[in-house]
N, C-alpha and C positions, 0 to 999 in steps of 0.2 A: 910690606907684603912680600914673602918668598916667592922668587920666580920659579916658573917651570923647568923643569929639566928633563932630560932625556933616562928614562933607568937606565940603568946595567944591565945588560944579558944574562948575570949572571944573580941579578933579585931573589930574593928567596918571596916574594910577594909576585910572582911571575906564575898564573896558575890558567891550568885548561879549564879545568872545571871550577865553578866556588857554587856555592847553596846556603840556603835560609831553610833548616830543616830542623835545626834546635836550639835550644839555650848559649851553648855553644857558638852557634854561628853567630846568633844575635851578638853577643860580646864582640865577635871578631867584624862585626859589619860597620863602625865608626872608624877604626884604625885602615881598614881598605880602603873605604873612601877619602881617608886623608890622603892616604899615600895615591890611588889613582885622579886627585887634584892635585898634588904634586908632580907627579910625573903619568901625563896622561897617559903614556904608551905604555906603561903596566895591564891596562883593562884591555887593551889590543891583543893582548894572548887569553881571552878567556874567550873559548866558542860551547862550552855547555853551563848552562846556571840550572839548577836543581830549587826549586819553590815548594816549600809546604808551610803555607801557615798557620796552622789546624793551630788552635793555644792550647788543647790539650796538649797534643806533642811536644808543643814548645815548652810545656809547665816541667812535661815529669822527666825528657829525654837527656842525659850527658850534657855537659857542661862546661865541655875540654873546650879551647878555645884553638884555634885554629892560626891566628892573625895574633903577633901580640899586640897588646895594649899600649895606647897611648897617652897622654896627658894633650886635649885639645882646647890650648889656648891662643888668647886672640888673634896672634898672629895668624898662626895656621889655619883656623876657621874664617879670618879672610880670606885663603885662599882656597878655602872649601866654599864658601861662598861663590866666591868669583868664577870658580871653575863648574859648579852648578847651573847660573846665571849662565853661561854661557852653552848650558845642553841644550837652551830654547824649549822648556819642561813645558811651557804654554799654564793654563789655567790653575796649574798647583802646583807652578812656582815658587808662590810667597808662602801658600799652608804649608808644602814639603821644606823649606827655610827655617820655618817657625819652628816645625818639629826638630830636627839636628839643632839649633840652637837650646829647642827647652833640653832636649837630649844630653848634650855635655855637662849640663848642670845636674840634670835631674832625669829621674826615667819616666820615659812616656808612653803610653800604651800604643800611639800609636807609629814612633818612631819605627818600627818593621814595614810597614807600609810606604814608609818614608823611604829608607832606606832601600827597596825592590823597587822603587820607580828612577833612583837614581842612579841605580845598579845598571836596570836596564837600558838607559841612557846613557850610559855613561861604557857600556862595554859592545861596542859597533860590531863582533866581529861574532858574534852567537848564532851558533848553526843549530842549534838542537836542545834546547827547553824541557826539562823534566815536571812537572805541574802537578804540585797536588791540591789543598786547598789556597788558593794564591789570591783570591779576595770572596767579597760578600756580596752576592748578587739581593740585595734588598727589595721591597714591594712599596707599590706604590697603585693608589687603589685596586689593589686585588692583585695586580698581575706584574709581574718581575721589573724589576728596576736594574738592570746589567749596569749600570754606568755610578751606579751608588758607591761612595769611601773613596778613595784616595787612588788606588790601583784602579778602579774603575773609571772615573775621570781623567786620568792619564790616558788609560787605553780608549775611553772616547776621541781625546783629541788625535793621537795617533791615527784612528780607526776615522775619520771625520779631515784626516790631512790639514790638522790645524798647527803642526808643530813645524816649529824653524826647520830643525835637526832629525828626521823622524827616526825612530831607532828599530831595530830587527830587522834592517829590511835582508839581512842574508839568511836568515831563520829559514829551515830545510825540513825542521822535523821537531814534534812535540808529541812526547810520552805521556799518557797521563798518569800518575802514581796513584791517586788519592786512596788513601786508609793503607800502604806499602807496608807499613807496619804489624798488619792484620793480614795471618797466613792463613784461614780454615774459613773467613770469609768473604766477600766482597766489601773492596772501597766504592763507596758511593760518591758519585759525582753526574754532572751534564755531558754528554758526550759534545752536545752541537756548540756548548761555553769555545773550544780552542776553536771553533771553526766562525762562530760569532767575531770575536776578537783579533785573528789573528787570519782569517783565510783570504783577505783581499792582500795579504804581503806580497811582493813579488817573486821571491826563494820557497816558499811555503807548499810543499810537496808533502807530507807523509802523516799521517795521524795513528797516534801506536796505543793501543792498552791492553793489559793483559791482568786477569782479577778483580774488574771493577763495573760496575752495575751501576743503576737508576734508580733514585727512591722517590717516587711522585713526583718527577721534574713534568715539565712543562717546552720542549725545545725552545730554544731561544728564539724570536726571528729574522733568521737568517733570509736573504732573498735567492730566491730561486738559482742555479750555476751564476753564483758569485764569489765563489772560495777557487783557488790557485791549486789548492792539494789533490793528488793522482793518484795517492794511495792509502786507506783506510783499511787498517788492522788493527781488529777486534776481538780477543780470546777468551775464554773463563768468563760471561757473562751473562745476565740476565737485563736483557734490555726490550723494548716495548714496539711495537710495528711503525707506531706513531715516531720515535726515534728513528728508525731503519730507516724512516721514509725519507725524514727532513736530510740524513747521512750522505742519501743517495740521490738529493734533488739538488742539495747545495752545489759540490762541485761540478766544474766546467766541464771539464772530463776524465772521468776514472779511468785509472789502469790496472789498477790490481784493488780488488775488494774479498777481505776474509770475514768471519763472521760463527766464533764458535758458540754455543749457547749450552749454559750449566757449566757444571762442576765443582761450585763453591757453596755453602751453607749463605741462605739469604735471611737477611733481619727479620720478614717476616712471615720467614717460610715459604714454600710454594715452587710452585716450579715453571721455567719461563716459555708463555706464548709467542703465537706468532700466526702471520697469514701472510701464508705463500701466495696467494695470491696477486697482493698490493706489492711482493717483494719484485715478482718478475715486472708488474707494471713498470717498478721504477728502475730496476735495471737495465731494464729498454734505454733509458733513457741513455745508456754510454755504451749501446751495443755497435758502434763504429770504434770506439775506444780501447774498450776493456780488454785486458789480455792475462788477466790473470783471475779465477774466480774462484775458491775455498769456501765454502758455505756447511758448517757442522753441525745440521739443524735437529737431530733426532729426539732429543732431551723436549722440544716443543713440539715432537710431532705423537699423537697414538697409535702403537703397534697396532690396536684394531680398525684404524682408519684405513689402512692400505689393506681389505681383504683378498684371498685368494679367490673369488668366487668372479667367473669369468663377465658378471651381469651386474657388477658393483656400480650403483645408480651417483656416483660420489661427484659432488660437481669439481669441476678442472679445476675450479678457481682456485681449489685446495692446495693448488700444486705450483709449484713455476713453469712448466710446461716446456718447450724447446725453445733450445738457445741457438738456432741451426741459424739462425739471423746474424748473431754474431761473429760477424767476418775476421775483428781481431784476437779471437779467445784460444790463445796454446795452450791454455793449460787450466783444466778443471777437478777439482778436488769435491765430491759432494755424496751425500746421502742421497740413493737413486729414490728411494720413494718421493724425493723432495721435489724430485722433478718430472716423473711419470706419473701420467696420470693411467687409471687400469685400463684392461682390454676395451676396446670397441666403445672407448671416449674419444677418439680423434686421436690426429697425428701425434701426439705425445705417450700412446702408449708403449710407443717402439720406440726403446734408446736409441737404435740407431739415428732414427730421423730425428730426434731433441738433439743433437751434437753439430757443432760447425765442423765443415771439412778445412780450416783451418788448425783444427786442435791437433795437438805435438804429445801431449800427456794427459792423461786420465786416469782417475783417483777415483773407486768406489768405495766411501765409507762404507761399514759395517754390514756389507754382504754377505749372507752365510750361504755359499752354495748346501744347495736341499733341503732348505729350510720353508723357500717361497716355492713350490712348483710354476706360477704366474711369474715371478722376479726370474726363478731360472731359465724360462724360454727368450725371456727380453733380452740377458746377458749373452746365450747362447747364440741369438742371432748377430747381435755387437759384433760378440768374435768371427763369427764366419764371414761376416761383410764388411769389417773394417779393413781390408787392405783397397778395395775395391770404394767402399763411400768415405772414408778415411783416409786420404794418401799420405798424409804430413804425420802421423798417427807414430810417434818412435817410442811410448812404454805405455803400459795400462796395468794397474795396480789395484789388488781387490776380487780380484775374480780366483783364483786356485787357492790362495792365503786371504785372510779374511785383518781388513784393516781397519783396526779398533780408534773408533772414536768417541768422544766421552762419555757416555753411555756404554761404551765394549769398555771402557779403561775404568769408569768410578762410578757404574750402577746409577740409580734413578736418583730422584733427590734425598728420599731417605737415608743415600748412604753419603752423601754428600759432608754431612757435617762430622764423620766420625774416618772416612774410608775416601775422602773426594782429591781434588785437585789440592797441591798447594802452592802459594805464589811465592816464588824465588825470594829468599832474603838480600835484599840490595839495601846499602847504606848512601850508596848515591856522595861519597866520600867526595873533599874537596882533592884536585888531580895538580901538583907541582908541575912545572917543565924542568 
């Protein structure tokens, strides 16, 4: 058996980033792992891995290989062997074996799944996880099976602290990509999947996506502030109250929650709800916490819901109502109707009183002075009494210029699939040092 060695600095198999994103990668995923059982300090410089398993993508995408080719015989898959054996994989140990070995001979379908649990094992120093379709959450009498295939079982025992060696524990932050490929609509996927999975990590701070929606998911269950992450950013989306809610119960304590809704053509049309409501309920819940809040909810909300008529019967609940509770919020970014409720409803019909005297900035989406005579007397009085009930108060945006939010930038949903957002083309490339 070849013993281990130390690499060179100067490896050309020395990478920041590697991913499982195409055909391509695939070919290049058996020659990585020989070489980081070889020389394990290779997988120590990789702190982003990039995931999408979708077999669509995998079928029709590029083909360039990345990693060259090897020829893996016995010798060497001893020592791929042995250096496997030694990640402490726990319960799919021997099935992940079994596959790399049918793998050198032959191709196995499931050998990618194989491969992304030893990846991730095997590379200790990943900060930052890009995820698109990365396994198959399965059923099992009717209702979700999270722990079903190979990637699933792994990350139970992970998630269950049943592994010798447990992996990710410096993980900081996870993108979610899914459908990255598709610019004019949303990727669908589970928002609460990385927070299921990965939010009890100890490093596990940030949850990002930008272009990606919900298609009849189900939230995972998660237990109540039992995820580590402090910051959830949400952009370009069509997602569901029942998700927002689980988003905002999970973690322990938020510090910054954004939350844009629309802009992308959706599978099956439509355009996305929401109840303000249930949102302030839950944002209560980290109003000692939160310090940053963005909320771009117009696209869910009816221009005819917020009347100008001073005796609008409209219940509060419509609304989020004041955040003047929250003692840590510098900085808010939001649609005013989303949070006042009309005249002579209670204290929320006056922005000023819905505002902490903590806040440093404020952000009025899509305010059109003259538009609302009811909105302009709220804003009016803001200005006059913010230095006074406001002292920390150093910019406010929105009120003289009118600051367009998706709905000011890409019209209603009708215009969405011709005239709307589009999501950044990223290849999510593998990164040399």
């Amino acid at each position: 058996m070849a013993s281990l060695q130390t690499a060179p600095t100067d490896n050309p198999l020395l990478f920041k980033r590697i991913r499982i994103t195409n055909p391509g990668d695939i070919e290049s995923l058996f020659p990585l792992i020989a070489a980081y059982a070889e020389h394990p300090s290779l997988a120590d410089s990789v702190e982003e891995f990039a995931i999408d398993l979708d077999p669509e993508h995998l079928r029709w995408s590029t083909k360039s290989s990345t990693v060259p080719s090897r020829t893996i015989d016995d010798a060497l898959y001893a020592t791929i062997e042995t250096r496997v054996r030694s990640l402490g994989l726990g319960s799919v140990e021997e099935k992940v074996l079994g596959i790399l070995d049918k793998k050198r001979r032959e191709e196995h379908r499931s050998f990618v799944s194989a491969a992304a649990v030893v990846l991730l094992a095997m590379c200790k120093n990943i900060s930052r996880l890009y995820l698109g379709t990365f396994l198959f959450i399965g059923t099992g009498r009717g209702k979700p099976d999270p722990f079903k295939g190979l990637v699933g079982q792994f990350l139970k025992s992970l998630k269950l602290g049943q592994l010798s060696q447990p992996c990710l524990q410096k993980l900081q932050r996870i993108e979610m990509i899914d459908g990255h490929r598709e610019y004019e609509s949303y990727g669908m996927s589970d928002f609460t999947t990385p927070l299921f999975y990965f939010g009890h990590l100890p490093e596990f701070r940030e949850l990002i996506a930008d272009g990606v929606a919900e298609y009849q998911n189900s939230p995972l269950p998660c237990e109540p502030r039992s995820a580590n992450v402090t910051r959830i950013d949400i952009r370009h989306t069509d997602i569901g109250t029942k998700t927002v809610t689980a988003l905002l119960e999970i973690p322990q304590q938020l510090e910054e929650f954004t939350l844009s809704l629309g802009g992308l053509w959706y599978v099956d049309g439509g355009t996305p709800s929401t109840n303000l409501g249930v949102y302030a309920e839950k944002l209560a819940l980290h109003k000692e916490t939160l310090k940053k809040l963005d909320l771009d909810l117009r696209a869910a909300i009816s221009e005819n819901s917020w009347k100008e008529k001073e005796d609008d019967d409209r219940d509060t609940k419509e609304t989020i109502g004041s955040l003047a509770e929250f003692q840590s919020l510098t900085h808010l970014s939001i649609y005013p109707q989303a949070l006042l409720a009309p005249p002579k409803r209670g204290q929320s019909d006056h922005l000023i009183n819905a505002l902490p005297p903590s806040l440093k900035y404020l952000c009025l989406y899509g305010y059109e002075k003259g538009r609302n005579p009811v909105l302009d007397r709220c804003v009016e009085e803001l200005m006059e009494k913010k230095g006074e009930r406001l002292p920390l108060l150093e910019e406010v945006r929105g009120v003289d210029e009118t600051v367009q939010d998706i709905v000011g930038l890409y019209g209603d949903e009708d215009d969405w699939y011709e005239d709307g957002y589009r999501r950044p083309r990223r290849s999510f490339d593998w990164i040399r040092l």
